[in-house]
Every structure is written in C-alpha cells, then in structure tokens.
C-alpha positions as CSV (number, residue, x, y, z in Angstrom):
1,X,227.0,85.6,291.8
2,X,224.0,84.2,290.7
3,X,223.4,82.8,294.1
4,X,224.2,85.6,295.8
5,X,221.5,88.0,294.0
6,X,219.1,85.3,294.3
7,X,219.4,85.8,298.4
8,X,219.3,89.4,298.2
9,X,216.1,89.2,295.6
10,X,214.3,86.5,297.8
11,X,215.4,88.8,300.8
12,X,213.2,91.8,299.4
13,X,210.3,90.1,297.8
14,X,209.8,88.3,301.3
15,X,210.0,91.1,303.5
16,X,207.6,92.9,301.5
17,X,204.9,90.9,300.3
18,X,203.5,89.9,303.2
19,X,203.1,93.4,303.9
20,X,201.2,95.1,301.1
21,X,197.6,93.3,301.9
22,X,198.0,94.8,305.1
23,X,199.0,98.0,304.3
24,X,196.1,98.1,301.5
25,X,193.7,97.0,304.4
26,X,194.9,99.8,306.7
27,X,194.9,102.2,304.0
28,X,191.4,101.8,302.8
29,X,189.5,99.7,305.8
30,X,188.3,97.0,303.6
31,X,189.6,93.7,303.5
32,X,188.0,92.9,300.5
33,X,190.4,94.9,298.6
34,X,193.6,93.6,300.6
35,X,194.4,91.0,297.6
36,X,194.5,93.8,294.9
37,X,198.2,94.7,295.6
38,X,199.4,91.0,295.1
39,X,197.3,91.1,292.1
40,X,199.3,94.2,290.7
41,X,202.8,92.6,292.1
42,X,201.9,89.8,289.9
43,X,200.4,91.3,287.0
44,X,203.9,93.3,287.1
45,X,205.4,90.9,286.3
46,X,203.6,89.3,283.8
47,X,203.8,92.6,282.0
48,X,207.6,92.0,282.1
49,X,208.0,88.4,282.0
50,X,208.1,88.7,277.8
51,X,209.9,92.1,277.6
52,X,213.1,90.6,279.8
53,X,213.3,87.0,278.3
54,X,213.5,89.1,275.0
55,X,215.9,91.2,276.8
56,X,218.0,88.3,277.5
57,X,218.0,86.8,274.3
58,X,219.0,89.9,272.6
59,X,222.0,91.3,275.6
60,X,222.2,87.8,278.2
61,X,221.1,87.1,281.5
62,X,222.7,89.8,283.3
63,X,221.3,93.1,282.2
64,X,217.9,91.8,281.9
65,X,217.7,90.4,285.1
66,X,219.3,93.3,286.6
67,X,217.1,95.7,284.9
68,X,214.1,93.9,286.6
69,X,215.7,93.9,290.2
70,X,216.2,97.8,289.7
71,X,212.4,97.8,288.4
72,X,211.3,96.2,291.4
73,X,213.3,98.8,293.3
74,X,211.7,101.8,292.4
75,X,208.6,100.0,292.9
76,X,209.4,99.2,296.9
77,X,210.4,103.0,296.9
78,X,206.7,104.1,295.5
79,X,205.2,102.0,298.0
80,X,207.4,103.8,301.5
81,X,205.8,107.1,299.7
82,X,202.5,105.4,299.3
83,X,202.6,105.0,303.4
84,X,203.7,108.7,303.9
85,X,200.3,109.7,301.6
86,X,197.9,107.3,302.4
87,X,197.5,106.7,299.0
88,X,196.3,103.5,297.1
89,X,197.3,104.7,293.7
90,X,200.9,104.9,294.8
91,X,200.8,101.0,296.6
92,X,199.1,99.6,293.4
93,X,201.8,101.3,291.0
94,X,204.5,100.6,293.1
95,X,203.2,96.8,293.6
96,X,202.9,96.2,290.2
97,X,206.8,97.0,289.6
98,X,207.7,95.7,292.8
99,X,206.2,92.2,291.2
100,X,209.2,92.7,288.5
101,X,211.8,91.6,290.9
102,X,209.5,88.5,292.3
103,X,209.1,87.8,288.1
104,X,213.1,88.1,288.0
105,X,213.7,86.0,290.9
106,X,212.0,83.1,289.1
107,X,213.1,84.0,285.7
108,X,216.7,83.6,287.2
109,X,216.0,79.7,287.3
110,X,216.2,79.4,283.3
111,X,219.8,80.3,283.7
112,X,220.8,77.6,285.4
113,X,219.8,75.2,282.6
114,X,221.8,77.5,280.3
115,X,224.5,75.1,280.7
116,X,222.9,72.4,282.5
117,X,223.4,68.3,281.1
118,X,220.0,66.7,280.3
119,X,219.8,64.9,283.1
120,X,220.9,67.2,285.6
121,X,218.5,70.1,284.4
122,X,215.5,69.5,287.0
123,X,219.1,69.9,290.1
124,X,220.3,72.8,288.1
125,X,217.4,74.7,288.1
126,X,216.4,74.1,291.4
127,X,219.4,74.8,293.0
128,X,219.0,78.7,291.7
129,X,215.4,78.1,293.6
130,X,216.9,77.5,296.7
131,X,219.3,80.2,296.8
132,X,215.9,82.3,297.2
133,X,215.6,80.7,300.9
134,X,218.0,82.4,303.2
135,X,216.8,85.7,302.0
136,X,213.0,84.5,301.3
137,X,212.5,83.0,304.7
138,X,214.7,85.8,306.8
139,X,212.8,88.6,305.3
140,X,209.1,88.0,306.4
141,X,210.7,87.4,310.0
142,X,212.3,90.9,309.1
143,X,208.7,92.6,308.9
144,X,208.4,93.7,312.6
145,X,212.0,95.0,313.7
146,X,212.1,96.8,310.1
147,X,208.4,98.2,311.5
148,X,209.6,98.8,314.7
149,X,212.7,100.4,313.5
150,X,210.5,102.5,311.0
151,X,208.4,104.3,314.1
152,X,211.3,105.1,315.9
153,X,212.7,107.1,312.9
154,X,209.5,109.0,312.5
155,X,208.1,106.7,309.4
156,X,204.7,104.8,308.9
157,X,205.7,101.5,310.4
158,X,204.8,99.7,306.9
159,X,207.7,102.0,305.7
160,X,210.1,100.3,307.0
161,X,209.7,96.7,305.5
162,X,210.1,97.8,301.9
163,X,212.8,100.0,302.9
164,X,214.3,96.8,303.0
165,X,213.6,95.8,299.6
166,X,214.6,98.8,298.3
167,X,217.7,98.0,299.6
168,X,217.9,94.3,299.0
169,X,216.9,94.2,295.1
170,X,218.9,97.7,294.4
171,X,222.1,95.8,295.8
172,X,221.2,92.3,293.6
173,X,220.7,94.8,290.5
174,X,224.7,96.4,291.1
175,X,225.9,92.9,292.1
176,X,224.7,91.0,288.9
177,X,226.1,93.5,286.5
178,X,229.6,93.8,288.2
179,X,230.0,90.2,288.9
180,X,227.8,87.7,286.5
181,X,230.7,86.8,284.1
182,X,230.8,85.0,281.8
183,X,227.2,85.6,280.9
184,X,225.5,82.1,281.2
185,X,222.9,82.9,278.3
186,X,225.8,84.1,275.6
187,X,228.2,81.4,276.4
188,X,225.1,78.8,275.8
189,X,224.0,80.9,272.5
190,X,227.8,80.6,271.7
191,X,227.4,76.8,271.9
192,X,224.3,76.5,270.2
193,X,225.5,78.6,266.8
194,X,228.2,76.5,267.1
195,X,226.3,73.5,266.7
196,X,224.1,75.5,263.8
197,X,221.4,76.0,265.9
198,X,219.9,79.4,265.4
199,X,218.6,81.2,268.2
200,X,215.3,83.2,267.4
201,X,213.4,86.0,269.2
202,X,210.8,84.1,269.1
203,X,206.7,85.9,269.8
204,X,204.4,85.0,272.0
205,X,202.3,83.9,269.5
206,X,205.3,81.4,268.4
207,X,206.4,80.5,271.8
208,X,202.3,79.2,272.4
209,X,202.5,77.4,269.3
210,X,205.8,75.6,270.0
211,X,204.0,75.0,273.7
212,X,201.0,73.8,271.7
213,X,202.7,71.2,269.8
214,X,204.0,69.0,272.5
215,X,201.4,67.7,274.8
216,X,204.4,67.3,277.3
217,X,205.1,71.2,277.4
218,X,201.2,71.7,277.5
219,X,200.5,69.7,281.1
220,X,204.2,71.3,282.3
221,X,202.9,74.9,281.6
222,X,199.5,73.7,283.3
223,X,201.0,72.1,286.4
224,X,202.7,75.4,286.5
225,X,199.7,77.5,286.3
226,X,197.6,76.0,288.8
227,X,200.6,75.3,291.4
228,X,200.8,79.3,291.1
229,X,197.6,80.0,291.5
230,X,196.5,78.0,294.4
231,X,199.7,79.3,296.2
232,X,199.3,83.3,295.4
233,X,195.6,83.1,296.1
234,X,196.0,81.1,299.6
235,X,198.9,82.7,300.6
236,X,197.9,86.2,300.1
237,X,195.2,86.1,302.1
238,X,196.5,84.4,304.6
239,X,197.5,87.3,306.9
240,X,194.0,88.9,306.4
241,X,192.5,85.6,307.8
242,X,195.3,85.8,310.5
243,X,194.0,89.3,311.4
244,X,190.0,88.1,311.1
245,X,190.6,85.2,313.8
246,X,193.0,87.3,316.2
247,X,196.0,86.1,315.3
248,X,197.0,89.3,313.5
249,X,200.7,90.0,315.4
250,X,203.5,90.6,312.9
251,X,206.0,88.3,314.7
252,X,203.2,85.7,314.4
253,X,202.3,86.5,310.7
254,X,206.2,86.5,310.0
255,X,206.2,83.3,311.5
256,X,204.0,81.4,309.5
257,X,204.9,83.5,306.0
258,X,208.2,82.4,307.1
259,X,207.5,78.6,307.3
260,X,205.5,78.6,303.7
261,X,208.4,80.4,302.2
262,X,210.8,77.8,303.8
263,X,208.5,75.2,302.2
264,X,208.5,76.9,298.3
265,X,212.7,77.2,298.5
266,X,214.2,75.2,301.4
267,X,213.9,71.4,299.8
268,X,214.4,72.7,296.1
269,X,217.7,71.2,295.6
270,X,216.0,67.1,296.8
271,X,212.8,68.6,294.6
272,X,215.1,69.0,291.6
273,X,216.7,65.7,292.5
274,X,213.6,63.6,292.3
275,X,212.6,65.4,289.6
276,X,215.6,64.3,287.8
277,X,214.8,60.7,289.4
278,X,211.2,59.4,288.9
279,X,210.5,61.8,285.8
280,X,208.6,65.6,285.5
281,X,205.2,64.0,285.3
282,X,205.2,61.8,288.2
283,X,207.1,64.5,290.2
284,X,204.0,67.0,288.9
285,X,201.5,64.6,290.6
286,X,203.4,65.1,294.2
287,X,203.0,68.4,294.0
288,X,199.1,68.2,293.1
289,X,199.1,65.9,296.3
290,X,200.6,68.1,298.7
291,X,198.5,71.1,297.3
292,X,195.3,68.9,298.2
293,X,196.3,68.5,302.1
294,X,197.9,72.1,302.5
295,X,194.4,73.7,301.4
296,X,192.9,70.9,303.7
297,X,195.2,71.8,306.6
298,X,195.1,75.3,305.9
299,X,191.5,76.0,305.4
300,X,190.3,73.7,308.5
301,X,192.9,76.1,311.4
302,X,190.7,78.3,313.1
303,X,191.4,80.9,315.9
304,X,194.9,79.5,318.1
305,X,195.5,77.3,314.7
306,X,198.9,79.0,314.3
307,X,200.5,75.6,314.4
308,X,198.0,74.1,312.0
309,X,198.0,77.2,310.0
310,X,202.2,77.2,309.6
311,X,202.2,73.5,308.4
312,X,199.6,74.1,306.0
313,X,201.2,77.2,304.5
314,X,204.4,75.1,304.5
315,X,202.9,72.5,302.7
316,X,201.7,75.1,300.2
317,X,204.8,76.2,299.7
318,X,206.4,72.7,299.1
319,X,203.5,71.9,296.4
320,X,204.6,75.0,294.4
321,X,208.1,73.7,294.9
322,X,207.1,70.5,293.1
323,X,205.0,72.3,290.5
324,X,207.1,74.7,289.2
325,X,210.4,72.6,289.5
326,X,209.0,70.2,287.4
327,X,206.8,71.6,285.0
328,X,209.2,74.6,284.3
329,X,211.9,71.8,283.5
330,X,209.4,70.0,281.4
331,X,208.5,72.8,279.3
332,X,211.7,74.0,278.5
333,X,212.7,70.4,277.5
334,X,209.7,69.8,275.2
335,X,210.1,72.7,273.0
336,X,213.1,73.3,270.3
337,X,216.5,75.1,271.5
338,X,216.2,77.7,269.4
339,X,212.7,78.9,270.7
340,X,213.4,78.3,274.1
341,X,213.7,81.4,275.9
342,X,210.5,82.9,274.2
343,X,208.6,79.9,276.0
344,X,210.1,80.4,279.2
345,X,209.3,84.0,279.3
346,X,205.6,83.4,277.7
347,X,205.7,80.5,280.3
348,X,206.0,82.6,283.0
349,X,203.6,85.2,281.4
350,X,200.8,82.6,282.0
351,X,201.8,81.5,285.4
352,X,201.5,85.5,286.2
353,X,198.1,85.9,284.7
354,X,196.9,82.8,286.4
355,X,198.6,83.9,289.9
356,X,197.3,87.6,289.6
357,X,193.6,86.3,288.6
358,X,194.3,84.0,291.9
359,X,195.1,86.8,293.8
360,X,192.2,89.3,292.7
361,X,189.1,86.4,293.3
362,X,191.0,85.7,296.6
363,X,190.1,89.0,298.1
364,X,186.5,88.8,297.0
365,X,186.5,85.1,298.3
366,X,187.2,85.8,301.4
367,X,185.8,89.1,302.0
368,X,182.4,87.4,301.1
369,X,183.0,83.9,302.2
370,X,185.8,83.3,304.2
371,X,189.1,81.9,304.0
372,X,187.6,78.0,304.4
373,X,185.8,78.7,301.1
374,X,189.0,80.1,299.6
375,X,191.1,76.9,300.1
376,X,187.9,74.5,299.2
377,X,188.2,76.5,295.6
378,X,191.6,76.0,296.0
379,X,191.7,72.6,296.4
380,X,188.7,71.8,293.9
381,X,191.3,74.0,290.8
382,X,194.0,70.6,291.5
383,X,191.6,68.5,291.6
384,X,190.7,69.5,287.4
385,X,194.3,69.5,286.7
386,X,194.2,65.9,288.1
387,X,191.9,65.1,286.0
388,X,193.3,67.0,282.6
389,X,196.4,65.0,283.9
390,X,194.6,61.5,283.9
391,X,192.7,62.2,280.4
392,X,196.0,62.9,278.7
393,X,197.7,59.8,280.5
394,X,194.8,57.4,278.9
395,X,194.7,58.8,275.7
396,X,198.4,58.5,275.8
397,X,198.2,55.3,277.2
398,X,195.5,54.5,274.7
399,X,197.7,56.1,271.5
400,X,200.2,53.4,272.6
401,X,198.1,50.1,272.5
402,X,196.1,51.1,268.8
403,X,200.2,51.8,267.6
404,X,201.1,48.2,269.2
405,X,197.9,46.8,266.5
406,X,198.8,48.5,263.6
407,X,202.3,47.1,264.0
C-alpha cells in the first residue's frame, strides 16, 4: 500500500509543479516572480517536515503521512480557485500546502528502513523512491490533456492540472489510512523497546546535535542539501527558459519535465543498490558528478535544444537520485535509533530550506541573467561541496595516519 500511495502522490506533485511557475507568470506578467510558488511548495513543506516526523513518532507512519497528502490536497484545490480569481495570494497559499504532499512523498522513504537489514537499507529506501515514477513521470505528460480538458468544461486551462492532484493525493490520503497495516513505524518502535531502546521525540535542537556529532551524518545531510538545491533551482525555471527561447508548448515542456522526473525515480532501485555496494560516500561523489554535466548540458541548450535540454534535465534528476539516496541513508545510519526520526524530519527541514532558497534566487537569476548563469551558479554550489567533501576525506585520512604513530 505504501507503493501504491507513493504512485498516486508522485502522480499529483508531477502534474502540478510544472505548472505553477507558469501560472504565476500568466497571472502577474513577470517572470521574475515565476520561481516564488516553488519557493512556497517547498517552504511548505519544510514548515511540515518536523510537525509529521513528530506526528509519526507519536501515532506511526500512516496518519502522518496521510494527514500531509490531505494537506497537499486542499492546497491543489486553493490553487484551481486561484486560476478562477487571478489571484497570487491564493497560488502562493495553496503552493505552500501543496509542497506538504511533495514533503510527504519523500518523507515516505524513512519508512522503508523501518524494517530494513543494515545492509539492505540504501535498496529499501530506494525502492519507496521509485514507486514515485509511474505517477511522477505520467503526470507532467498529464499537464496538456488535463488543460485541454479544463477549457472544454469552461475552467482556466491551468485548472485542470491540479484538479488532478486534488484527486491524486486526496485518494493516496484514504488509501494509506484504510490499507497501511501493520504500521511500519509501530511494529519497528515495538522492536526497538523490546530491545530497551527508548524511542524519544526528539527537538530540532537535539536532532542538529545528534547530526553534529558524527561527521558522517554532517556530509550526508550536506550532499542532501545541495543535490536539492541545484535540482529545485534548475528545474523550476526550466519551463520559463523553455518559454524565453520558443520552446514554450505544454506537450514539449511535459516532455522534458517528464524525462528529469524519469531521471530522479526511474533508476532508484540500481541507485539504492550501489549505494548498498561501493558505500554512501563514494555513491555521494556520483551524484556530485552527474550534477556537474547536467548543469553543463542544461545550461549550454539554446533555442531547438529540446533534445539537449531533456538529457540534461534527466541527468539532474539522476544526480538528486544519487544525492538523496545516499545521504538520506547515511544520516539515518550515523545517528542513535532512538533519535532517529527527529533527524530525518529535521533532515528534511534543511533540504527544504535549502531547496526553497534555490528556488526564490532562481527566479531573480534568471530574470536578470539568464538561465546559462543559473546552472553556472549551479554547478559552482557542487563544486564547494566537492571540496567540503575532499577537506573532511584528508583530515580523515590524516586522523588515521597520527592514530597509526601513537600506536
């Protein structure tokens, strides 16, 4: 059942937010402002990332993650309204809920490792990530016959994608509280008093000082971050650029949405597998890799670039595949079980902030400078985590040969 919601919850998130930077742009004319309502999807859910892993901890996976697919379902319904008024207020509130179902789709990957053996915790996790792709990849190719459909009812064409997702995360709400039994989250709190483990609500403030104290769950939480960021801020803007160089057709935009959201789900399961394989830190460093030639592909496609465009996006999608996979599984392994579930949801609190921050400069970025500009920033953020990355490894490195002396 977990599956399941995952394709409805992937479903509505990607026939949506492809949408909302252009109904923002046809709302208010400025494309400048077309990144603000990704940066209220995500800052949604960063507001609730905490509130439902606290949620869990306290009641189990099921009603929290419901409770943030029926959040994101009143959000979708705020934003049809906002295309019958014209009104900005009405996409931004209704974004910033609607971004509680993208936070709940990517909380959903904890409970996988609920249950999950050691070393099958990177596969576990990433199989939940892949169940996003059916619905993920369908829905932005959903866009234009939902639009279509939309005008011949009488509705603003925008209307009739998050119709959709009104829909799609209302029926993944109903599904996950009628069918997700036994609760993943209790049976593995079960386990763990059991074993006298004491599970704690643990603060923010806590969770960052667990985080703090292994250098591990630091450069996971970082790789996280950053793989975030560079993919909100690129991909956001991506149909505004699309638009700029006269490739601005939905079926076209759905197209290449489609092919980066194919690239952040579609190879999760052989992500999770590597990842299990050669290690979270040396999987980390093939994400930062991929990340360096998407924004290189990417930012290079000019007008009739749709082919170069797609395979960039893609590869921006696969990066993020590679950075969350990994560094989510390497932070929730470096901190103590009885802490856990505060650092996943204070995790995913800072990957929000980061992606809505991503999202907000992109806008400007590109209003002012152009998409090429956008993906050079882009490209330069990896590069400093490449190097945070290759500090750590010497000092490590370096930690290793003094202890060798002394010996």
């Amino acid at each position: 059942m977990l599956f399941a919601s995952q394709v409805l919850g992937g479903l509505g998130v990607g026939i949506g937010i492809g949408v909302g930077s252009l109904l923002t742009q046809d709302i208010s004319g400025s494309a400048t402002l077309a990144g603000l309502p990704q940066t209220f999807s995500v800052l949604g859910g960063v507001l609730a990332a905490v509130p439902l892993a606290r949620l869990m901890t306290r009641r189990g996976r099921r009603p929290g993650l419901a409770t943030g697919y029926a959040a994101g379902a009143l959000g979708a319904l705020l934003v049809v309204a906002a295309t019958l008024t014209s009104s900005l207020t009405l996409v931004f509130i209704g974004m910033g809920l609607f971004g509680t179902a993208s936070a709940t789709n990517l909380q959903a990957r904890f409970a996988a490792t609920d249950l999950a053996r050691a070393d099958h915790r990177s596969r576990a996790l990433a199989l939940v990530v892949w169940a996003t792709t059916v619905g993920a990849v369908a829905g932005p190719n959903l866009m234009a016959p939902a639009s279509k459909a939309a005008v011949s009812s009488g509705l603003p064409a925008y209307a009739g994608p998050f119709g959709w997702s009104v829909l799609s995360f209302g029926l993944a709400a109903a599904l996950l509280l009628v069918a997700l039994r036994p609760d993943p989250m209790r049976l593995a709190q079960a386990i763990d008093r059991a074993d006298g483990v004491r599970v704690v609500r643990a603060s923010v403030r806590e969770s960052f000082a667990a985080i703090r104290r292994s250098p591990n769950a630091v450069l996971g939480l970082a790789s996280v971050a950053v793989s975030h960021t560079v993919m909100v801020a690129m991909m956001v803007m991506t149909p505004v650029h699309m638009n700029a160089v006269g490739m601005g057709q939905l079926d076209i935009i759905g197209l290449v949405i489609s092919a980066h959201i194919a690239g952040m789900y579609a190879f999760a399961p052989v992500v999770g597998w590597v990842s299990d394989r050669i290690g979270r830190l040396r999987t980390s460093a093939v994400s930062w890799a991929v990340l360096l030639a998407a924004a290189a592909l990417a930012g290079t496609a000019g007008p009739g670039g749709q082919a170069q465009l797609g395979a960039g996006l893609f590869l921006l999608g696969l990066g993020w595949s590679f950075g969350l996979i990994s560094g989510s599984t390497l932070v929730s392994e470096s901190v103590p079980a009885d802490v856990r579930t505060g650092v996943q949801g204070s995790s995913d609190l800072v990957m929000g902030l980061c992606g809505a921050g991503g999202g907000a400069l992109a806008g400007v970025v590109v209003g002012t400078v152009g998409y090429g500009a956008l993906s050079a920033l882009a490209a330069a953020l990896v590069t400093v985590l490449v190097g945070f990355a290759a500090v750590g490894w010497w000092n490590a490195r370096a930690g290793r040969r003094v202890l060798r002396v002394t010996q």
